[in-house]
C-alpha positions in Angstrom: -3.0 -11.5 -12.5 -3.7 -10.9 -16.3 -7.2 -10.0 -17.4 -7.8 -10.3 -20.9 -8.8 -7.1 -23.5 -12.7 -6.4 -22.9 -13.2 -8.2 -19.5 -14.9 -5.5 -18.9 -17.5 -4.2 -21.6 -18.9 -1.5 -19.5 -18.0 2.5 -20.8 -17.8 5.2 -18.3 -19.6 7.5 -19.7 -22.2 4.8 -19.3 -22.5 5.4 -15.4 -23.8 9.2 -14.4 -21.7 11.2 -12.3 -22.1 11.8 -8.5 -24.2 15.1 -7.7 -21.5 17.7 -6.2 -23.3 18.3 -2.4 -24.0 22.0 -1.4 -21.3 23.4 0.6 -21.5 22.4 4.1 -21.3 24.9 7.3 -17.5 25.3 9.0 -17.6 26.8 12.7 -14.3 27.3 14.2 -14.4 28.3 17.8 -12.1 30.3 19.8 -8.8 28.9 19.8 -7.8 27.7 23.8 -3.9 28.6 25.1 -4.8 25.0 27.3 -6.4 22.1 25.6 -8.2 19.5 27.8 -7.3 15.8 28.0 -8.1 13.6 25.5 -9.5 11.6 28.8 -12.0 14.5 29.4 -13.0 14.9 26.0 -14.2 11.5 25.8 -16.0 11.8 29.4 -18.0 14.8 27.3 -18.6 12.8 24.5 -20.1 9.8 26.1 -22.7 12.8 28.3 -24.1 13.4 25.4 -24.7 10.1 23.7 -28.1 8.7 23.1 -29.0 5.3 24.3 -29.5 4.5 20.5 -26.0 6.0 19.4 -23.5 3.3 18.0 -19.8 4.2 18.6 -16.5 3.3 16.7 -13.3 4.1 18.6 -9.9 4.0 17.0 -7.2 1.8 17.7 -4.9 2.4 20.1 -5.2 4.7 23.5 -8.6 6.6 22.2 -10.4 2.8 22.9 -8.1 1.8 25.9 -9.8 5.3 27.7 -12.9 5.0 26.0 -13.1 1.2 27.7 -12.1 2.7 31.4 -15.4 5.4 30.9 -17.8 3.2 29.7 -17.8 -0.6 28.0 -20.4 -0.1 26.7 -22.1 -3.1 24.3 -22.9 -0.1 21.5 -18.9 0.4 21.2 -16.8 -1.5 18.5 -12.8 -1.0 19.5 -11.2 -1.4 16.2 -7.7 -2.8 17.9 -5.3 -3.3 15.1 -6.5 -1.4 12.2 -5.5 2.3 12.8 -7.6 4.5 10.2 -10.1 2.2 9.4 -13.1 3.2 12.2 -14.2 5.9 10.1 -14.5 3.5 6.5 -16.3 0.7 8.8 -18.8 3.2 10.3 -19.7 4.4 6.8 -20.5 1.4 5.7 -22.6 0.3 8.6 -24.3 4.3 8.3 -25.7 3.3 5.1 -27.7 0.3 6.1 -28.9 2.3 10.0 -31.1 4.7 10.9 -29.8 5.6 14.3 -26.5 7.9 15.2 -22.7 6.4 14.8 -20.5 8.2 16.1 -16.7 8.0 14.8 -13.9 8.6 17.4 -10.6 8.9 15.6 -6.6 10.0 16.2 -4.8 12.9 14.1 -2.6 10.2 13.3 -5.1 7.4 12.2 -7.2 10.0 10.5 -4.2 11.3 8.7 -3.2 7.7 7.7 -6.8 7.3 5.4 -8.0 10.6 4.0 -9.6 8.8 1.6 -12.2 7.9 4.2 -13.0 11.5 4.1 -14.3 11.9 0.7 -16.3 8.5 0.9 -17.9 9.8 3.9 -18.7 13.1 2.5 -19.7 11.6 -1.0 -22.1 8.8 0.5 -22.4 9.5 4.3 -25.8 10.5 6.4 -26.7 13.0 8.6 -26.3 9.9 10.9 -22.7 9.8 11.1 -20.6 11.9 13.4 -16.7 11.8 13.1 -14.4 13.2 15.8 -11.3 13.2 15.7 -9.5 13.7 19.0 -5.9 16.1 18.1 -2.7 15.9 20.3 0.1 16.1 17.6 1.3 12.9 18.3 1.0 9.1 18.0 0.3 8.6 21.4 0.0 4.6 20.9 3.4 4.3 19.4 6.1 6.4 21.3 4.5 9.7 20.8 6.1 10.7 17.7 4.9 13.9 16.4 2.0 13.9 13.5 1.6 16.5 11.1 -1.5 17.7 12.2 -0.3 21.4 13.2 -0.8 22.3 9.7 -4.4 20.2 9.4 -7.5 21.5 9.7 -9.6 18.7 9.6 -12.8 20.3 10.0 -12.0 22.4 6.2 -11.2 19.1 5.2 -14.4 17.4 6.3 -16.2 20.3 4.4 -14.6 20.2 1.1 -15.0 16.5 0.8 -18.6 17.0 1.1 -19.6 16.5 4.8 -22.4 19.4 5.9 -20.6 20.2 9.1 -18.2 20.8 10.7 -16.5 22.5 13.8 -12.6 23.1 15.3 -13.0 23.1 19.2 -10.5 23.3 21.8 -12.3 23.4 25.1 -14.9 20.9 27.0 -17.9 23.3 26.9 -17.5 24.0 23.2 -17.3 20.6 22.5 -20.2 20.2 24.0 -21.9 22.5 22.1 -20.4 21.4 18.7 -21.9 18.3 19.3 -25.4 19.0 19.8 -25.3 20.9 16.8 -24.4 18.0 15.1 -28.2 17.1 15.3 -29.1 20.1 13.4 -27.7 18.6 10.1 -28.7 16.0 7.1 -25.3 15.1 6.2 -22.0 13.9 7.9 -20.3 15.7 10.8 -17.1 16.6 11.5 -15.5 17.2 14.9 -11.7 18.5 15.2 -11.1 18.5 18.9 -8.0 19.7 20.3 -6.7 17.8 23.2 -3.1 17.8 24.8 -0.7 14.7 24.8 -0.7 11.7 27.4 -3.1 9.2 28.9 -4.5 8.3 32.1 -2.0 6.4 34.4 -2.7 3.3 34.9 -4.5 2.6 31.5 -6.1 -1.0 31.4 -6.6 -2.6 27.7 -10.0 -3.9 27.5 -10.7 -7.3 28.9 -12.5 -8.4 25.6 -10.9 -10.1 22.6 -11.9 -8.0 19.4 -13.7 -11.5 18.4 -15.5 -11.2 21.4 -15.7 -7.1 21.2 -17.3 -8.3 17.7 -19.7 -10.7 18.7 -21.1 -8.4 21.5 -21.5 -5.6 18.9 -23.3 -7.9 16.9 -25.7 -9.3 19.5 -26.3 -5.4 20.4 -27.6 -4.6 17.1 -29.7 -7.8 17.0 -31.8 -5.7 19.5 -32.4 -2.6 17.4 -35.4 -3.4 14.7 -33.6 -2.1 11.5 
């Protein structure tokens, strides 16, 4: 593609700059010797979800346990497009009132980082991301990430989110997420969990058109 000299008349000093956010609020709880299953972590997060709340699971095993808990009509299984939950949750964040809840890999996290600085940049106080941490790529073969030396909840906060917490047990989870609530800008959950799935692990019956189009008809009942 070849586009011609002054295509584009516009000057960037034209366009202000983005305000810089206030720094946001890091809480790093106890480290664990044992971290839970990823399975148990996502029993906790689905206790404490709102009937309003809106999730976007990763692809990959996150969705596949996230299906056997609850299929629910509010979740969107992004099959097929590892890293990209968290940028299609932002973009549906901007245009929602209620809560949207992000819940990511290390590995599909670590594959977009980008998504982090677009969600702190533009992202609400209505967007929670989590990402669930086992050091590996589970889905694939369980080749090791390169997590150990991530901290994705610093990461969160110096791209501009207003919270965010490193947990490694159920109960702190559980508390990290409720003080989600307490903040006006994006959230950031780094949850340790320890490699493996449930045995068996059933793929979810619904094609991701289908998966889709019952997202869609779900928001069609929310007044926005």
């Amino acid at each position: 593609m070849i586009i011609q000299d002054e295509t584009f008349t516009g000057s960037p000093d034209a366009v202000p700059p983005l305000a810089k956010k206030a720094a946001g609020v890091v809480e790093l709880f106890p480290e664990r010797a044992a971290s839970p299953s990823r399975f148990k972590a996502l029993e906790v997060i689905n206790s404490e979800l709102a009937s309003s709340d809106l999730v976007f699971s990763t692809t990959g095993k996150s969705s596949r346990e996230l299906y056997c808990i609850n299929d629910s009509p509010a979740n969107l299984y992004v099959v097929g497009s590892m890293g990209l939950a968290s940028s299609i949750a932002l973009g549906l964040s901007l245009n929602w009132k209620d809560r949207i809840l992000i819940i990511d890999g290390d590995g599909s996290a670590l594959m977009h980082m980008g998504s982090f600085a677009a969600i702190g940049t533009y992202g609400r106080g209505n967007l929670t991301h989590i990402i669930l941490d086992n050091g590996y790529h589970d889905s694939t073969g369980g080749q090791p990430t390169v997590s150990t030396n991530v901290s994705f909840a610093k990461v969160g906060i110096a791209c501009g989110y207003a919270y965010g917490a490193e947990v490694s047990t159920l109960e702190d989870l559980a508390v990290a997420l409720r003080n989600c609530r307490d903040h006006d800008g994006p959230q950031v959950l780094h949850v340790h969990v320890r490699p493996g799935s449930i045995s068996p692990l059933p793929r979810p019956k619904l094609s991701p058109i289908e998966n889709l189009s019952r997202f869609r008809q779900h928001l069609a009942t929310w007044q926005h």
